[in-house]
LOKESE-653695 format. One record per residue (C-alpha): residue number from 1; y, x, z. Coordinates in nm, 2 decimals, decimal comma. Layout:
<nodes>
{NUM {Y X Z}}
...
</nodes>
This chain:
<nodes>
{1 {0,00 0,00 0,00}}
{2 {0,22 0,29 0,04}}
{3 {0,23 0,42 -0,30}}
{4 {0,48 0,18 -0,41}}
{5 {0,70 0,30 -0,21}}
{6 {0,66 0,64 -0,28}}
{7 {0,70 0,58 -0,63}}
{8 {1,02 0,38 -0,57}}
{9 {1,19 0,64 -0,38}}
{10 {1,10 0,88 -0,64}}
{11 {1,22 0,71 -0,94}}
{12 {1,55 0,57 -0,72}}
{13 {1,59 0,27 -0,92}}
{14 {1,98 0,20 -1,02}}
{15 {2,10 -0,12 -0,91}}
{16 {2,45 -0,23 -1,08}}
{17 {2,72 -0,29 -0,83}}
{18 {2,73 -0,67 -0,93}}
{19 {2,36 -0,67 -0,87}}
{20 {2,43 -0,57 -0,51}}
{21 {2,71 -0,78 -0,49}}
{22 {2,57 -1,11 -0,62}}
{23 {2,22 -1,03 -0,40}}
{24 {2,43 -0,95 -0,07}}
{25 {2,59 -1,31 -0,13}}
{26 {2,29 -1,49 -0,22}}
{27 {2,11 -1,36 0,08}}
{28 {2,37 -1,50 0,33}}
{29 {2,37 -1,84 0,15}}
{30 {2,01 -1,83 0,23}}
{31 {2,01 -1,70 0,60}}
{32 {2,31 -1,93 0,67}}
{33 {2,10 -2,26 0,55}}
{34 {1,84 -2,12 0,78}}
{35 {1,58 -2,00 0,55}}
{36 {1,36 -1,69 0,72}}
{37 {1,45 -1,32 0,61}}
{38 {1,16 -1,26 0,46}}
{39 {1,13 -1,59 0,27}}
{40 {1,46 -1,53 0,10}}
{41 {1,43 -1,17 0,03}}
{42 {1,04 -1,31 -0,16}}
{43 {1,24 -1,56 -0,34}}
{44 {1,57 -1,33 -0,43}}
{45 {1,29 -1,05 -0,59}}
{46 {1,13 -1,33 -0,84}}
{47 {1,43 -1,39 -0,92}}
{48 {1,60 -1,04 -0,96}}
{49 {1,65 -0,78 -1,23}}
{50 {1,33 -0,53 -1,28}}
{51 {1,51 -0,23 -1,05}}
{52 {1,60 -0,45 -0,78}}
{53 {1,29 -0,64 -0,75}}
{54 {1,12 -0,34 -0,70}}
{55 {1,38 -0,25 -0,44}}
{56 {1,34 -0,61 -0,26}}
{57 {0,99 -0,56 -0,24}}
{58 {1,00 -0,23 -0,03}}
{59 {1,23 -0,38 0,17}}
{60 {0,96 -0,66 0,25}}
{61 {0,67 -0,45 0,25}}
{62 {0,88 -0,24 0,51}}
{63 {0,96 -0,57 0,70}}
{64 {0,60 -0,67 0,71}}
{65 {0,53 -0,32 0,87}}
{66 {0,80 -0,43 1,19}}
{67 {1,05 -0,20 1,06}}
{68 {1,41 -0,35 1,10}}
{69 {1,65 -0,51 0,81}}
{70 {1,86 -0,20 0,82}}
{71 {1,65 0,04 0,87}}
{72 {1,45 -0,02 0,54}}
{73 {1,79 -0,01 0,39}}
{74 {1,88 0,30 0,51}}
{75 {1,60 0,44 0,27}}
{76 {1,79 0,35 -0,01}}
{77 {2,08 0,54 0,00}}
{78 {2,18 0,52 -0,38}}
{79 {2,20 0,15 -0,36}}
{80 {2,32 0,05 0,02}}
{81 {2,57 0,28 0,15}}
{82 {2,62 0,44 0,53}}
{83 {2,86 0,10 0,52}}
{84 {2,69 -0,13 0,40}}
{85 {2,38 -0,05 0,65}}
{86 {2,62 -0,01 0,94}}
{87 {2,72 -0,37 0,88}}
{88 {2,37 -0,48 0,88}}
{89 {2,30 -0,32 1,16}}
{90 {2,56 -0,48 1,41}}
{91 {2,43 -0,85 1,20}}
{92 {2,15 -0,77 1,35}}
{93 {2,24 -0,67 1,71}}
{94 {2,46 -0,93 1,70}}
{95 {2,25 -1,22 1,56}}
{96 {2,49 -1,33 1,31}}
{97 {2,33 -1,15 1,01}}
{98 {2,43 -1,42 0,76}}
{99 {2,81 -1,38 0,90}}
{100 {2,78 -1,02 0,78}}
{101 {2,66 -1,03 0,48}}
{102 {2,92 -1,28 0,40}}
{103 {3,15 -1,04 0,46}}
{104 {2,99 -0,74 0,31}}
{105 {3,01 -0,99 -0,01}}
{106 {3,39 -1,00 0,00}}
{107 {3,43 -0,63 0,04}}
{108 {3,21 -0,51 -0,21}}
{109 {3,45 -0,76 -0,47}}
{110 {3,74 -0,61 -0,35}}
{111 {3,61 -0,23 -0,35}}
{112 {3,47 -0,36 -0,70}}
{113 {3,86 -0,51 -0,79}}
{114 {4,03 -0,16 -0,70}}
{115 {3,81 0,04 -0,89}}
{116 {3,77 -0,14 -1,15}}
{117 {4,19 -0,12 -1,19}}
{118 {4,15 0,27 -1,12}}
{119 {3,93 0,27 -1,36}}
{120 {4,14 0,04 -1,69}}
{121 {4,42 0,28 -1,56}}
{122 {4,24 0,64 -1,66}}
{123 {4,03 0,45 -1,93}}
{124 {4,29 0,30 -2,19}}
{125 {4,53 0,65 -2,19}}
{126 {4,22 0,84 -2,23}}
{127 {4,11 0,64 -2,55}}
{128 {4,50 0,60 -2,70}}
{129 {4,51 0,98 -2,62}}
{130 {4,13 1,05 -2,83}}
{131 {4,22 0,87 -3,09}}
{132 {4,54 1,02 -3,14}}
{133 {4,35 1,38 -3,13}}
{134 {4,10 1,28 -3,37}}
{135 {4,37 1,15 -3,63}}
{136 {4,60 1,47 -3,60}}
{137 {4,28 1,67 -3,64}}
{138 {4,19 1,46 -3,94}}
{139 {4,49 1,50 -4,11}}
{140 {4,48 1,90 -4,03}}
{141 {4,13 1,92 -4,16}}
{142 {4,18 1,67 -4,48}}
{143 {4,49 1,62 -4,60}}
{144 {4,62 1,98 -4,54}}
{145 {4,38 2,17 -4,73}}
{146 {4,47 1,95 -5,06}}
{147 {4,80 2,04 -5,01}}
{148 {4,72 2,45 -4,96}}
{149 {4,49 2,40 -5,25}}
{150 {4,84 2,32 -5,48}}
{151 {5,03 2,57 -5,34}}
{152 {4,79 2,85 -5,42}}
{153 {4,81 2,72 -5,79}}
{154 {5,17 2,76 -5,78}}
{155 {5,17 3,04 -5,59}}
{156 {5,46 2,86 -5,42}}
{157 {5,68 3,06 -5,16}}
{158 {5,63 2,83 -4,81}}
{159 {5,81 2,87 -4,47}}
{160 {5,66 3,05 -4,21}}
{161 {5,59 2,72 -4,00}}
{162 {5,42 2,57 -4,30}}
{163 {5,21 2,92 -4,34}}
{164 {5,10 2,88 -4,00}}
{165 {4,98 2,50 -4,04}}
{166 {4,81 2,59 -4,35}}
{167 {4,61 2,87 -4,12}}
{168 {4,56 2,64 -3,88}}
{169 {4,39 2,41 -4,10}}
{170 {4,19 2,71 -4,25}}
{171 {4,04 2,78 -3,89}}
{172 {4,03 2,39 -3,74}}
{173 {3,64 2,35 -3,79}}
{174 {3,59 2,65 -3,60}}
{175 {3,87 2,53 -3,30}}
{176 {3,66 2,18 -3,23}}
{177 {3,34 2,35 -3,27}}
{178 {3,45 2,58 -2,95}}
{179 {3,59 2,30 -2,77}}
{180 {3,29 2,12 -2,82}}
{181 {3,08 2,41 -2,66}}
{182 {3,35 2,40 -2,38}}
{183 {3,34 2,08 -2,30}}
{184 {2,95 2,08 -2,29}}
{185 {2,95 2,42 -2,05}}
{186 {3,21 2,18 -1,83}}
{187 {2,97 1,95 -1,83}}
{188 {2,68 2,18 -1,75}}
{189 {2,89 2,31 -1,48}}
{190 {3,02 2,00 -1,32}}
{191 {2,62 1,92 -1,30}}
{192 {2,52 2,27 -1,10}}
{193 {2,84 2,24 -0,93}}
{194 {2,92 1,91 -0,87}}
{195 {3,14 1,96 -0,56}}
{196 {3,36 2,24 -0,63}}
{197 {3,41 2,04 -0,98}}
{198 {3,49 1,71 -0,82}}
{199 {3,72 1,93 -0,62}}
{200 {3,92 2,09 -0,91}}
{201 {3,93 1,77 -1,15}}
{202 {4,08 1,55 -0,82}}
{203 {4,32 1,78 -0,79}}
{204 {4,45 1,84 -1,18}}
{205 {4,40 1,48 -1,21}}
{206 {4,60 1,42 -0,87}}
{207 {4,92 1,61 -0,99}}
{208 {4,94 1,41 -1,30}}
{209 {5,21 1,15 -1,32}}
{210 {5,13 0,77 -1,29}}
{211 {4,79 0,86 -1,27}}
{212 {4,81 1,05 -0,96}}
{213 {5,01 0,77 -0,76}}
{214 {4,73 0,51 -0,90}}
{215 {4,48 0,72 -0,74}}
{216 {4,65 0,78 -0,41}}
{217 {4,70 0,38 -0,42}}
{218 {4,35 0,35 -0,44}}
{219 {4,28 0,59 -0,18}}
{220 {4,45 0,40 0,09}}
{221 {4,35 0,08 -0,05}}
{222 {3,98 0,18 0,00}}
{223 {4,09 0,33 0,39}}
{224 {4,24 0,03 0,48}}
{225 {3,96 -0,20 0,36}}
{226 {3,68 -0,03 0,46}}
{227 {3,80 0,11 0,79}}
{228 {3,96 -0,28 0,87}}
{229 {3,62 -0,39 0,77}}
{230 {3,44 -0,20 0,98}}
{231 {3,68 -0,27 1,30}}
{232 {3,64 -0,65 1,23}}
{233 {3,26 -0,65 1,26}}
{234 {3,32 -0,48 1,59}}
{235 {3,17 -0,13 1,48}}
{236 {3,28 0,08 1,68}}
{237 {3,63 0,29 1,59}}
{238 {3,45 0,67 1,62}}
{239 {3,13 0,52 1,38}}
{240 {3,42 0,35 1,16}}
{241 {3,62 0,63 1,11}}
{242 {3,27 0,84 1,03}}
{243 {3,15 0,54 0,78}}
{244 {3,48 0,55 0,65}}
{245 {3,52 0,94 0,60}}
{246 {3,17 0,91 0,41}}
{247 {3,32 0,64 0,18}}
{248 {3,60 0,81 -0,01}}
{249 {3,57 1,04 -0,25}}
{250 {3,87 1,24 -0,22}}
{251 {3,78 1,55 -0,04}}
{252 {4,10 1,67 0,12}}
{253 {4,10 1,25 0,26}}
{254 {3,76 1,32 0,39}}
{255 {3,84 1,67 0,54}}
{256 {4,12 1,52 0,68}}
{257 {3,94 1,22 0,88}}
{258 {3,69 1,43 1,03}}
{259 {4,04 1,56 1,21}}
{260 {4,12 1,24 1,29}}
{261 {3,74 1,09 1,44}}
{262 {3,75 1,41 1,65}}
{263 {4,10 1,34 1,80}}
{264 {4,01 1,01 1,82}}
{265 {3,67 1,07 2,03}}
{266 {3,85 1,27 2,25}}
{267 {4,09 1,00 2,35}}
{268 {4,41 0,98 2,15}}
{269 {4,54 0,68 1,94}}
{270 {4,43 0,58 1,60}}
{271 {4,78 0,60 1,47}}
{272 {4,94 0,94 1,62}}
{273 {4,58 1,11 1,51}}
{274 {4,65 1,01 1,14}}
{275 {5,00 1,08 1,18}}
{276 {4,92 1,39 1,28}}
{277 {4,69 1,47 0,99}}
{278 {4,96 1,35 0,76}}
{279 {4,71 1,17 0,51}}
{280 {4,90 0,89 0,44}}
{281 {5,28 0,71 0,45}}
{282 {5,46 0,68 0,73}}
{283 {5,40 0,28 0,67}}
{284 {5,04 0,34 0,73}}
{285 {5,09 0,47 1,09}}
{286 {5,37 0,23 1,21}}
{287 {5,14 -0,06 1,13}}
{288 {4,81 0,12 1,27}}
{289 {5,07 0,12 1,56}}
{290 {5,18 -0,20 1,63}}
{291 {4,82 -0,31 1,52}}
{292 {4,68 -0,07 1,86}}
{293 {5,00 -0,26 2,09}}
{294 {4,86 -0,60 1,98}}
{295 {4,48 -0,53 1,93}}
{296 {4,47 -0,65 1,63}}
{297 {4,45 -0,31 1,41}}
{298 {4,13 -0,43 1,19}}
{299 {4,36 -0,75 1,07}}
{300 {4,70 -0,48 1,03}}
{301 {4,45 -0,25 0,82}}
{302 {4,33 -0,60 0,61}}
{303 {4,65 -0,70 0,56}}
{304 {4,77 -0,35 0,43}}
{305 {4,48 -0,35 0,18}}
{306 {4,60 -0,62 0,05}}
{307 {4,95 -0,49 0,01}}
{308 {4,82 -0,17 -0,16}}
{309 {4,61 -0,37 -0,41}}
{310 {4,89 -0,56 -0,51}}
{311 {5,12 -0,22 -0,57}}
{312 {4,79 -0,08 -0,74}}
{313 {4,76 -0,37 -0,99}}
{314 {5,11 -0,35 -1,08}}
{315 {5,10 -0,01 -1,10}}
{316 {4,82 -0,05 -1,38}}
{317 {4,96 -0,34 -1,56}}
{318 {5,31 -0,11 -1,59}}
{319 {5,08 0,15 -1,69}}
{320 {4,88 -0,01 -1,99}}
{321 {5,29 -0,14 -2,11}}
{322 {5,38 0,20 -2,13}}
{323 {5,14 0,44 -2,23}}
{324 {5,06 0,25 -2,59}}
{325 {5,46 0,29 -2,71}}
{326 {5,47 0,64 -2,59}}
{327 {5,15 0,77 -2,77}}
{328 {5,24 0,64 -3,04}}
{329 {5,58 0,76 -3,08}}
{330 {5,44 1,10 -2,97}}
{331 {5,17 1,06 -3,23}}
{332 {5,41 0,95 -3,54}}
{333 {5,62 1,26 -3,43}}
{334 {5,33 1,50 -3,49}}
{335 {5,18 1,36 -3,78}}
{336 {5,55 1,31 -3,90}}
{337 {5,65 1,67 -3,84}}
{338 {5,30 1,79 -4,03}}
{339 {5,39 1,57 -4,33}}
{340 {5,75 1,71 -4,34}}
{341 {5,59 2,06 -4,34}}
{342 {5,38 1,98 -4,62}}
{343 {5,59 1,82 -4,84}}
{344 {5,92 2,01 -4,83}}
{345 {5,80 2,31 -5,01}}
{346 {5,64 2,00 -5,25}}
{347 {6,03 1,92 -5,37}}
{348 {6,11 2,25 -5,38}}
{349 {5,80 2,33 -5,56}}
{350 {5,92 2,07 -5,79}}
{351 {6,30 2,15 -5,86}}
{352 {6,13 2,52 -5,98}}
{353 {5,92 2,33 -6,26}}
{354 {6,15 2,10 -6,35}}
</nodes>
């Protein structure tokens, strides 16, 4: 009976996120109408995609066994995170399982709302910007050699800027076949060394404008959910803060939190230890603040999630308005500018013969 398992935690199925999310909110329909745990997770695997039914059936093979609901989670890293299992856990210490899950729902849509913004806002430059690339270097690679080809005929006398598009052209093919072989080395390396890449890409990709306020956005967005999440459930604010710090991705964030758990543990407010860290606006810590005076810092963190989503989805919407115009002014320039180049020793060319 074990094999299964073995096999499933060897092959690590992926589960989408709105897999997850639908089955985290179909299982606390079923447990708040009162239908058993293990009845419902039988009927959500019949029911389920291929990956996750052989998930759901771990998980009840592992329930059979007297393991607990979280604990089988926990096995599955890739697919229920140190969050997520937290927040089964105190459903089940708690008895109000289907109260969590509930809520686990509504987070994973809004986790699933920010990044999916973060993500339209890095996407739609990046295509504009490709397909921009590929035209210039179509016209380099196409049209300019016709254009050398006449030249040479003529033996026409060109300006030095034209010369050096003409060479340019000459050596192209060469220029994208290197950058391919770059770009798959980057991608070898960011595979070996995954850290230190994630690293140096967050922090190019940080400094960049728009894109790096977007991403900062997001950052506290995903603090103040998670973290407000967590204090709601009534995890305690030491685990939080650790659940949390495992959560985001940004590693100077996560460097920084560990900072703030241990100044935390050792006694000192929520608000002055992130103050002190300096991760985030001074708005961040005032609220934290008042939320410690009134005891009500996991509703202050909700409510600034909210308030950070909002600036984020404007953020991308002013975005996706600007970045279209500007490529393609940029792009008319260039191509412009290469056409001019090319045809101005044309007319001259042409006053000669004529």
């Amino acid at each position: 009976m074990k094999l299964p398992d073995r096999l499933t935690l060897i092959v690590k199925p992926k589960v989408s996120f709105k897999e997850l999310v639908e089955f985290t909110r179909l299982l606390s329909v079923m447990l708040k109408s009162r239908v058993p745990l293990l009845l419902s997770l039988k009927t959500l695997s019949k029911q389920s995609g291929i990956k996750l039914a052989r998930v759901l059936n771990s998980l009840i093979r592992n329930l059979e066994l007297g393991k607990s609901f979280s604990e089988c989670l926990s096995k599955y890293p890739d697919i229920f995170s140190l969050h997520y299992v937290k927040m089964i856990e105190v459903g089940e210490n708690t008895g109000t399982l289907w109260k969590v899950l509930q809520k686990q729902s509504d987070y994973l849509e809004k986790i699933h709302q920010v990044r999916s913004k973060v993500f339209l806002a890095l996407l739609y430059p990046s295509i504009i910007v490709l397909v921009s690339i590929a035209a210039i270097i179509f016209v380099i690679t196409f049209i300019v050699p016709a254009f050398a080809d006449i030249f040479a005929e003529f033996n026409a006398e060109l300006p030095y800027v034209t010369k050096l598009l003409l060479q340019i052209s000459q050596y192209i093919g060469y220029t994208v076949a290197l950058l391919v072989i770059l770009i798959l080395l980057l991608i070898m390396l960011f595979k070996t060394k995954k850290a230190l890449m994630n690293n140096i890409i967050g922090n190019l990709v940080s400094k960049l404008p728009f894109i790096g306020t977007i991403l900062e956005k997001n950052n506290m967005a995903q603090f103040c959910y998670t973290l407000g999440n967590l204090l709601q459930s009534g995890v305690n604010i030491s685990d939080a803060l650790s659940i949390t710090q495992a959560s985001i991705s940004n590693p100077e964030i996560k460097a920084k939190l560990s900072k703030v758990r241990k100044k935390v543990i050792k006694g000192k407010g929520l608000a002055y230890s992130l103050k002190v860290a300096g991760i985030f606006p001074e708005i961040i810590y005032q609220m934290t603040s008042v939320g410690e005076e009134t005891a009500k810092t996991d509703e202050v963190l909700l409510h600034l999630a909210e308030l950070y989503n909002d600036e984020l989805e404007s953020l991308v919407d002013t975005l996706t308005t600007l970045i279209e115009p500007v490529i393609i002014t940029v792009l008319g320039i260039v191509i412009g500018s290469i056409l001019i180049l090319l045809y101005l020793p044309m007319f001259d060319l042409f006053t000669k013969i004529y």
